[in-house]
TIGULO-583483 format. One line per field, with one value per residue (C-alpha): residue in one letter; x, y, z. Coordinates in Angstrom, 3 decimals, m for minus. Example, Ala and Ser with C-alpha at 12.3 -4.5 7.8 and 13.67 -1.06 7.14 Angstrom:
code A S
px 12.300 13.670
py m4.500 m1.060
pz 7.800 7.140
***
This chain:
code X X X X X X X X X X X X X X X X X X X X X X X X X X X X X X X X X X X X X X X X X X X X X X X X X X X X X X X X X X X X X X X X X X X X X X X X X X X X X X X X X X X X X X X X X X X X X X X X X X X X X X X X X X X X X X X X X X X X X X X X X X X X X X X X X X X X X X X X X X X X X X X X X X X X X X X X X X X X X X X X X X X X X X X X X X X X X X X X X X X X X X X X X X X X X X X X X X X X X X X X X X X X X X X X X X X X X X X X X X X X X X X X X X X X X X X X X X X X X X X X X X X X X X X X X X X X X X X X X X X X X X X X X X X X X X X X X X X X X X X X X X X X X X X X X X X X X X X X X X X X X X X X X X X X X X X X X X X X X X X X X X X X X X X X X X X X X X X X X X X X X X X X X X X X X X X X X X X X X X X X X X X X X X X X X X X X X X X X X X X X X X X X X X X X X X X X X X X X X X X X X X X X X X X X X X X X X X X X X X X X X X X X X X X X X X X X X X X X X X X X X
px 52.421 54.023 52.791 56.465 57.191 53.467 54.448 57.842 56.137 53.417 56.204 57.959 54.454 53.783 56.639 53.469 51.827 49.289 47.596 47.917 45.622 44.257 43.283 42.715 45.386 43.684 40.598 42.299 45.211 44.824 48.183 47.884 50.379 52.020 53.328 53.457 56.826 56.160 53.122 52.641 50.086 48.156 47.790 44.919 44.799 43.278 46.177 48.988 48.313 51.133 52.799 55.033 56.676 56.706 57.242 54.942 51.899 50.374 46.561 44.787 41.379 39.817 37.778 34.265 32.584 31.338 34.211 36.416 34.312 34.322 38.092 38.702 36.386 37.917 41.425 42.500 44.555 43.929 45.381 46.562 45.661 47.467 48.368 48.231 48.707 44.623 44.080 47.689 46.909 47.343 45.642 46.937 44.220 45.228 42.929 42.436 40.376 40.163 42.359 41.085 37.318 35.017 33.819 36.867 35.341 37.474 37.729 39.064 41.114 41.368 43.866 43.198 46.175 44.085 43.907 39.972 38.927 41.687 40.074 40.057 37.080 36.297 35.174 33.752 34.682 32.001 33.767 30.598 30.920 31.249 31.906 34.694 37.149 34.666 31.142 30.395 27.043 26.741 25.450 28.437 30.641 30.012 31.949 29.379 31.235 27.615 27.671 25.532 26.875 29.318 32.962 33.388 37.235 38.402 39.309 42.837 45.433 46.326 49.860 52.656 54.169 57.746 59.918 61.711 63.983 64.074 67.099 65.414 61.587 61.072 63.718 62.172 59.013 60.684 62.442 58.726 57.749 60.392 59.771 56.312 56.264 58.917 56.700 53.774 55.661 57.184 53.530 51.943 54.632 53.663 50.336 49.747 52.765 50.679 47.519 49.002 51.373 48.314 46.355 49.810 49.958 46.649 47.119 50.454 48.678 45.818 48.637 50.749 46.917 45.933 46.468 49.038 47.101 49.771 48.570 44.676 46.287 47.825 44.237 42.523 44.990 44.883 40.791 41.022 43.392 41.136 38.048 39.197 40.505 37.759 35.314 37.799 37.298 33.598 33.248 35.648 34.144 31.402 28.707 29.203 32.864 35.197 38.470 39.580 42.793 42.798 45.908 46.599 47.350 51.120 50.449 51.236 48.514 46.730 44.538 41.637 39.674 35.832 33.320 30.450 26.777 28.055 25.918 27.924 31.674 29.338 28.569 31.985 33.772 31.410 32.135 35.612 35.121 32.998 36.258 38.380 36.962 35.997 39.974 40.769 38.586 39.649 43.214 42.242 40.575 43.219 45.519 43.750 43.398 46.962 48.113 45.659 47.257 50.541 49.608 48.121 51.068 53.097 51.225 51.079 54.949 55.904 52.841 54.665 58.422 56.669 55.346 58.871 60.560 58.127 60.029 57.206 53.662 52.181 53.332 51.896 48.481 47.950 48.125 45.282 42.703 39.723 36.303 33.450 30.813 27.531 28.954 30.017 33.120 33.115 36.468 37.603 39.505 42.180 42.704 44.323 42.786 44.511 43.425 45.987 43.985 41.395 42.089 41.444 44.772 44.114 46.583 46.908 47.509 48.060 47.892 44.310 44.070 46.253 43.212 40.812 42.688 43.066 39.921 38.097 40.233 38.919 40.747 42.014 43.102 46.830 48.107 52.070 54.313 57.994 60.269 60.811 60.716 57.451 55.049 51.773 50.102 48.786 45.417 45.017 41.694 41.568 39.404 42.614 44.385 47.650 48.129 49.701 53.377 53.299 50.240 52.426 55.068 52.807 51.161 55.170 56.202 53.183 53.548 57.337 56.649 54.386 56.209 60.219 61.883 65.281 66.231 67.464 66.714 63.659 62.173 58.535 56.315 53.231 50.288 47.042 45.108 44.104 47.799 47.936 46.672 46.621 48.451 47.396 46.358 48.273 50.984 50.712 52.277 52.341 53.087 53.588 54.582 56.728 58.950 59.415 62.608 61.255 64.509 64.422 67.563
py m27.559 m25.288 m21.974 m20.251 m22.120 m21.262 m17.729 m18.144 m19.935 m17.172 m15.155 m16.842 m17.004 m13.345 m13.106 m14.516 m12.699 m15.252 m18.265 m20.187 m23.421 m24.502 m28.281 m30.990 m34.460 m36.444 m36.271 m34.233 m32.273 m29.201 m27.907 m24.353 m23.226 m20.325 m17.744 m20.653 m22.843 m23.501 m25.751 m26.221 m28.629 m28.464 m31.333 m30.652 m34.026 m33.766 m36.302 m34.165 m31.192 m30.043 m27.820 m29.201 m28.736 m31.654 m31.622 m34.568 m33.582 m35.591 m36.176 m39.665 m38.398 m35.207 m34.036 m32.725 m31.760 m28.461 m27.433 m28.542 m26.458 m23.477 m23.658 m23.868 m21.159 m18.408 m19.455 m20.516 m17.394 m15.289 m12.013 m12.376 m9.255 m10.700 m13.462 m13.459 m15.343 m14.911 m13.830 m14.821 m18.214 m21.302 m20.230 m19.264 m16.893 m15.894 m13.694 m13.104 m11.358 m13.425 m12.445 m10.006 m9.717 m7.397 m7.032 m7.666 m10.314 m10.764 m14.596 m15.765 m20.196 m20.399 m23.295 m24.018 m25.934 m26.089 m29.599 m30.320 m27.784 m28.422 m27.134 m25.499 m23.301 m20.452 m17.790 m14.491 m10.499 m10.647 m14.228 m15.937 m19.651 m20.773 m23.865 m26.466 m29.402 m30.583 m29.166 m29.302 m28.766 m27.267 m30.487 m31.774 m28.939 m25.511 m23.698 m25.083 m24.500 m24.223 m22.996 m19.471 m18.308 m16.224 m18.304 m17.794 m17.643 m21.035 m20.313 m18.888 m20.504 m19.164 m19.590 m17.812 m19.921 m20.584 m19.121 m21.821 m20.166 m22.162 m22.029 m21.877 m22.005 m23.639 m26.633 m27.149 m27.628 m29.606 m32.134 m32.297 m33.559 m36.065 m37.535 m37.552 m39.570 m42.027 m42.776 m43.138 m45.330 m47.629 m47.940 m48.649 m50.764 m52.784 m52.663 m53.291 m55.776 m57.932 m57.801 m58.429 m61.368 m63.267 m63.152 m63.792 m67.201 m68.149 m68.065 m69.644 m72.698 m73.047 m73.393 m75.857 m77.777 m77.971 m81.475 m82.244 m81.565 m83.721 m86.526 m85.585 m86.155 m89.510 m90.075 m88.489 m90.613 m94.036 m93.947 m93.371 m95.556 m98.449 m97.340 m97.970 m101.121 m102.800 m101.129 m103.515 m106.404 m106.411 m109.567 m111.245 m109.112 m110.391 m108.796 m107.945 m108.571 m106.263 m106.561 m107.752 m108.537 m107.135 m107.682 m103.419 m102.818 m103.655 m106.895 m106.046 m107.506 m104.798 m105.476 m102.927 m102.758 m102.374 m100.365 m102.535 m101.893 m102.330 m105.050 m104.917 m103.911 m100.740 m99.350 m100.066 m98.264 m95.008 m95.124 m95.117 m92.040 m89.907 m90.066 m89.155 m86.355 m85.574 m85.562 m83.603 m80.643 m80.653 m80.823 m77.660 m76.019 m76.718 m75.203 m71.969 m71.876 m72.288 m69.378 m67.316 m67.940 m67.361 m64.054 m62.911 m64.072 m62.337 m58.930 m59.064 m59.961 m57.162 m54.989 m56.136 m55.196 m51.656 m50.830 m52.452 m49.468 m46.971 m43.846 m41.710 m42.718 m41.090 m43.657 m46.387 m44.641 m44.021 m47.575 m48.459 m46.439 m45.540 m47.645 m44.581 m44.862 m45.678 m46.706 m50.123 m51.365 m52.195 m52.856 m56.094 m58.532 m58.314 m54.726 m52.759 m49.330 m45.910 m42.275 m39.276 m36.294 m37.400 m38.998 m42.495 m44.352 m48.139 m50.853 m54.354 m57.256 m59.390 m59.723 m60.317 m57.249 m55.540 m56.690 m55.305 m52.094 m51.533 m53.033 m50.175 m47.104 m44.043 m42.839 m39.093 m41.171 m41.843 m44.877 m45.458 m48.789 m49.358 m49.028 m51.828 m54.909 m56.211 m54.337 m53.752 m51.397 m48.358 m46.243 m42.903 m42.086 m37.779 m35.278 m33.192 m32.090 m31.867 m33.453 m32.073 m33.834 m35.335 m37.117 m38.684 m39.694 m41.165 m43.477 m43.725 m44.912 m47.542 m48.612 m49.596 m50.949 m53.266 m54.746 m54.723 m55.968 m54.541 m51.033 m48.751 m46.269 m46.818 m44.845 m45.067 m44.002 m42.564 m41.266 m41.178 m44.539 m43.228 m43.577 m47.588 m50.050 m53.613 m56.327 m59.391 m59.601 m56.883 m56.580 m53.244 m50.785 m47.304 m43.531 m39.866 m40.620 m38.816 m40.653 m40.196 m41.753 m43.010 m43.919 m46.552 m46.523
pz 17.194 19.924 19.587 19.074 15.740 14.448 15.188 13.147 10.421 10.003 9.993 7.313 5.338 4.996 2.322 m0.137 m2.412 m3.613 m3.849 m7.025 m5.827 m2.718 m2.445 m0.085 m0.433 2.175 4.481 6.982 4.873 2.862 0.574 m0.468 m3.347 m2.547 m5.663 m8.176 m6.407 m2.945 m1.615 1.999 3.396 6.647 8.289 10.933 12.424 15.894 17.700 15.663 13.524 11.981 9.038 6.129 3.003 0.185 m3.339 m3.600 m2.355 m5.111 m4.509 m5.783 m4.858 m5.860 m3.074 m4.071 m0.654 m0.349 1.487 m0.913 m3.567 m1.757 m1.064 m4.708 m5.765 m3.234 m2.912 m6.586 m8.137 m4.875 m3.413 m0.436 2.318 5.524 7.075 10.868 14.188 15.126 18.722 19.503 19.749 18.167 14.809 11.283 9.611 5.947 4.278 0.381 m2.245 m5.662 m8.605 m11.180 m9.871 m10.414 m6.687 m4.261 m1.437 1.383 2.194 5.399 5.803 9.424 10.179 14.241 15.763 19.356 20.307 20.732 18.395 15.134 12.218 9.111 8.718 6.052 7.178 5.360 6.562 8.981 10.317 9.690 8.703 5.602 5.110 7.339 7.657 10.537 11.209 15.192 16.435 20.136 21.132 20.947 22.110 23.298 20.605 17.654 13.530 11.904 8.670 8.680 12.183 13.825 14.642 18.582 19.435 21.283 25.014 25.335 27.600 30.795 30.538 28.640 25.934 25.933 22.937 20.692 17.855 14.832 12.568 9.439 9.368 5.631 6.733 10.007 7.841 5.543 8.599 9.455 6.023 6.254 9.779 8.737 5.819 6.648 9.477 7.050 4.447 7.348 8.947 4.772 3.636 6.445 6.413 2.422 2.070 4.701 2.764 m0.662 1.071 2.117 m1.205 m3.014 m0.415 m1.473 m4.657 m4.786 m2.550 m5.313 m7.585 m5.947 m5.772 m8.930 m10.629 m13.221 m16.669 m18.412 m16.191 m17.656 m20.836 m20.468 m19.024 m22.175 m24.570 m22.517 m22.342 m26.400 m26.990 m25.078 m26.662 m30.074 m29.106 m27.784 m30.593 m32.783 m30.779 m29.982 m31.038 m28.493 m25.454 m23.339 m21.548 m17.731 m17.985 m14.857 m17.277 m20.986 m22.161 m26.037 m28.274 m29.121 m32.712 m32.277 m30.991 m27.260 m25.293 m22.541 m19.633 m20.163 m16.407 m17.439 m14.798 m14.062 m15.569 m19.230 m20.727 m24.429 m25.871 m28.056 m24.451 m22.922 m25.450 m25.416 m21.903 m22.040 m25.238 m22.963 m20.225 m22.656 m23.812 m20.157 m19.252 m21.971 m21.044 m17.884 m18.975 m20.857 m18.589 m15.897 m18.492 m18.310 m14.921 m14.318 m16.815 m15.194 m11.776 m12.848 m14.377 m11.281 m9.261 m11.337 m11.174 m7.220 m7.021 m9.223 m6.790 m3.525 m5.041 m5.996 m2.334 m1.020 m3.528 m2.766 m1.049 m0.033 1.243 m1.402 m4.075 m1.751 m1.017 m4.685 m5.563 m3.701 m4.459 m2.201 m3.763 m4.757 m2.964 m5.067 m8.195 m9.055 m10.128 m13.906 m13.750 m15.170 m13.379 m15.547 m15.581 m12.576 m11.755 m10.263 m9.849 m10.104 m9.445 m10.349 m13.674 m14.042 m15.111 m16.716 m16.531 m17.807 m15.396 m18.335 m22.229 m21.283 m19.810 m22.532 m24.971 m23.015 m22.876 m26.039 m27.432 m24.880 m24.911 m26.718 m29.597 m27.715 m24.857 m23.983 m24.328 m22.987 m23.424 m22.653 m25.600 m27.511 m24.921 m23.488 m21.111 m19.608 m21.775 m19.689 m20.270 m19.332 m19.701 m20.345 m22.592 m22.388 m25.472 m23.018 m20.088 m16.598 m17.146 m13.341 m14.657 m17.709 m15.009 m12.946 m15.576 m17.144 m13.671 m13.367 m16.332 m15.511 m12.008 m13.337 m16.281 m14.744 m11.149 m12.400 m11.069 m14.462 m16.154 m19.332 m21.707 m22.082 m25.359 m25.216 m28.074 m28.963 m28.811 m32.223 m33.313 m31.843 m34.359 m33.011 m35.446 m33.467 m29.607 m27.786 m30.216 m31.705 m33.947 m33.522 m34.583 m33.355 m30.045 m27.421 m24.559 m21.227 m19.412 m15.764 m13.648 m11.055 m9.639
***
C-alpha cells in the first residue's frame, strides 16, 4: 500500500474506541471489529498487503495457533490507547489495554505493510515479541521476529513519499474489498468449477457404461424360463447335446443352446437356474449402482450451479473446507461436510444421507428443512442453547443450494433434532420450529 493512504487510513482509524473481536479469516488475513459495526481485515500478504472493509468477512476455519490465541486473549473487548503511523513508515501500530481488568496491560498489533518484512507481530510495552503472523529467525534475515526479543524497526526509505488524497478513506477501503474479491471469485469459480467438472464427467461416463439392467432381466427371465422347460422334458434330452428344441408350455417350440460339459437335462437345467439368479443380482445390483450415480450427479450439478451463483469468494471457499490435519475423516460418503466458524454444519447428498443424518444427530442439535417441498435435511452440530443468526443463514442457505436450481425466495424451518421424529426413511414430522426466508434472487 502507498504510504499516503496508510497515513489517511490511520487517520480515519483513530475515531475507534475499541475492539470488540480480533480474529484471523485466512492464513494471512486478520479482521479486527471496531466499536461493535465496522470490521476491517488486514490482508498482510507479502506480493500485496492491503486494507479493506467487508461485511462478509465470514471465517470457515477457526484458527488455533498461538498467535491466534494470543490475539484473542488481548484484543477481544479492548481499550484502545492510540493508533499510530509507527516510525512514519509503512506500519499501523494500535495499542490497547483489555476491558474491565484488574491490572491495565498495554498490548501492542503491529500490521507491517514493508514489502520483505509484511507482518503482523504483537508486541508488549517494552516492544518485545510476543507472538506473529510469521516468525523469522536471523538466519534467514537480519531483522529476526523471535518470540522473547526486542522488535528492531525495518530500514526506512530514503526517499520522500508522494501525497495521494483520497476522497473518502472507508470507500476507498471498501473499492478495495470489491476489486479484491471479484478477483478472488473469478480466479475460484474457475478453479473449483474445473475440479468438480471433471469428477461430474467421470461419473456421467460410468453412467452412460453401465449395462442395461432390463436387458439382465430378460436374461434372468429367459434362463428361468429354459430351466423349467427342460426340467419338464428330461426325458426327451440327451446327454452331451450343444442345443434342444423343447415344445414351451404354450406349444411354441424354442431352440434352447446348451454349454458343453453337461452330461444330463438335471445338470443342464441347474445350470441355466444358477444364470438366472446370477443376472438377476446383477440386475439388482446394477440398479443400485445406477441410483447411486444419479444421486451423486445430482448433488455435484446443484454444487457447480452454487459456485456459478456464488457472489463473494467467501461463499466458494467455505464450501470446500480445508481437511484437519491428524484426524480422519468419518464422514460418510453420503453426507456433505462444512465449517462456519468453526461449527461443523452436516448435509445430506441424498435420502441416504438424510438417514444417516438423522439417525446420528444429537437431540440439542439443529436440524433445518425447506418448507413443505422436498430437501436435503441439514445438521448443525452445536452445544449452544442459541445460535449466532449468520450461522442459521449459512446452514438455511446450504440447505437451499443443495436441494433447488430455481432462483426465489424460500422459507426454511429449523428446531431441535429432539423436536424431529422420523415416520419412515427421511420423511419426518416435526414441532416448535422457527423459519428463516433465504432469497436467491
Amino acid at each position: 500500500m502507498k504510504h499516503s493512504h496508510l497515513q489517511q487510513i490511520v487517520e480515519t482509524m483513530q475515531k475507534f474506541k475499541q475492539i470488540e473481536r480480533a480474529y484471523r479469516v485466512s492464513d494471512t488475513q486478520v479482521s479486527l471489529e471496531f466499536d461493535r459495526d465496522s470490521v476491517w481485515t488486514f490482508d498482510m500478504r507479502r506480493d500485496n498487503a492491503t486494507i479493506f472493509i467487508s461485511s462478509n468477512s465470514k471465517r470457515s476455519k477457526v484458527y488455533q495457533a498461538p498467535f491466534d490465541v494470543l490475539l484473542a486473549k488481548r484484543f477481544n473487548r479492548s481499550i484502545i490507547q492510540s493508533i499510530t503511523l509507527h516510525n512514519n513508515d509503512k506500519i499501523v501500530r494500535i495499542a490497547v489495554t483489555q476491558s474491565g481488568s484488574y491490572k491495565s496491560e498495554i498490548t501492542l498489533l503491529q500490521f507491517e505493510f514493508t514489502g520483505k518484512y509484511t507482518n503482523a507481530i504483537l508486541l508488549d510495552k517494552e516492544e518485545i515479541v510476543l507472538e506473529a503472523l510469521r516468525h523469522i529467525d536471523e538466519n534467514v534475515s537480519v531483522r529476526s521476529v523471535r518470540v522473547g526479543e526486542v522488535l528492531l524497526n525495518p530500514p526506512r526509505p530514503d526517499f520522500t513519499p508522494i501525497f495521494y488524497p483520497l476522497e473518502n478513506v472507508e470507500d476507498f477501503l471498501r473499492n478495495t474489498y470489491d476489486l479484491y474479491a471479484q478477483g478472488q471469485l473469478n480466479k475460484l469459480k474457475k478453479e473449483k468449477s474445473t475440479l468438480i467438472e471433471k469428477r461430474l464427467g467421470q461419473l456421467r461416463a460410468h453412467l452412460s457404461g453401465l449395462i442395461d439392467e432390463e436387458d439382465l432381466l430378460s436374461e434372468s427371465a429367459y434362463s428361468q424360463h429354459a430351466g423349467h422347460l427342460i426340467l419338464a422334458n428330461l426325458h426327451r434330452i440327451k446327454g452331451y447335446e450343444t442345443e434342444v428344441v423343447l415344445s414351451d408350455f404354450n406349444g411354441d417350440e424354442i431352440a434352447i443352446a446348451i454349454s458343453e460339459g453337461y452330461h444330463t437335462g438335471a445338470r443342464m437345467a441347474e445350470m441355466f437356474f444358477r444364470r438366472s439368479k446370477k443376472a438377476k443380482q446383477k440386475a439388482l445390483g446394477l440398479f443400485k449402482e445406477r441410483e447411486n450415480l444419479e444421486e451423486k450427479i445430482h448433488h455435484l450439478e446443484l454444487f457447480l450451479h452454487t459456485i456459478h451463483e456464488a457472489l463473494h469468494p467467501e461463499e466458494i471457499a467455505m464450501l470446500f473446507p480445508a481437511k484437519l490435519r491428524g484426524v480422519k475423516n468419518q464422514q460418510p460418503e453420503s453426507i456433505a461436510l462444512f465449517w462456519v466458524e468453526g461449527i461443523k454444519i452436516s448435509l445430506g447428498k441424498s435420502e441416504r444421507g438424510n438417514i444417516e443424518l438423522l439417525r446420528n444427530a444429537r437431540a440439542r442439535d439443529v436440524w433445518l428443512h425447506l418448507k413443505d417441498r422436498p430437501s436435503a435435511h441439514v445438521i448443525i452440530t452445536t452445544d449452544k442453547q442459541e445460535l449466532p443468526r449468520n450461522i442459521l443463514e449459512a446452514a438455511a442457505k446450504l440447505c437451499v443450494d443443495f436441494s433447488v436450481f430455481e432462483k426465489g425466495s424460500y422459507l426454511v424451518d429449523y428446531t431441535p433434532r429432539r423436536e424431529v421424529r422420523v415416520q419412515e426413511g427421511a420423511n419426518v414430522l416435526y414441532t416448535n420450529f422457527k423459519t428463516l426466508v433465504i432469497d436467491k434472487r
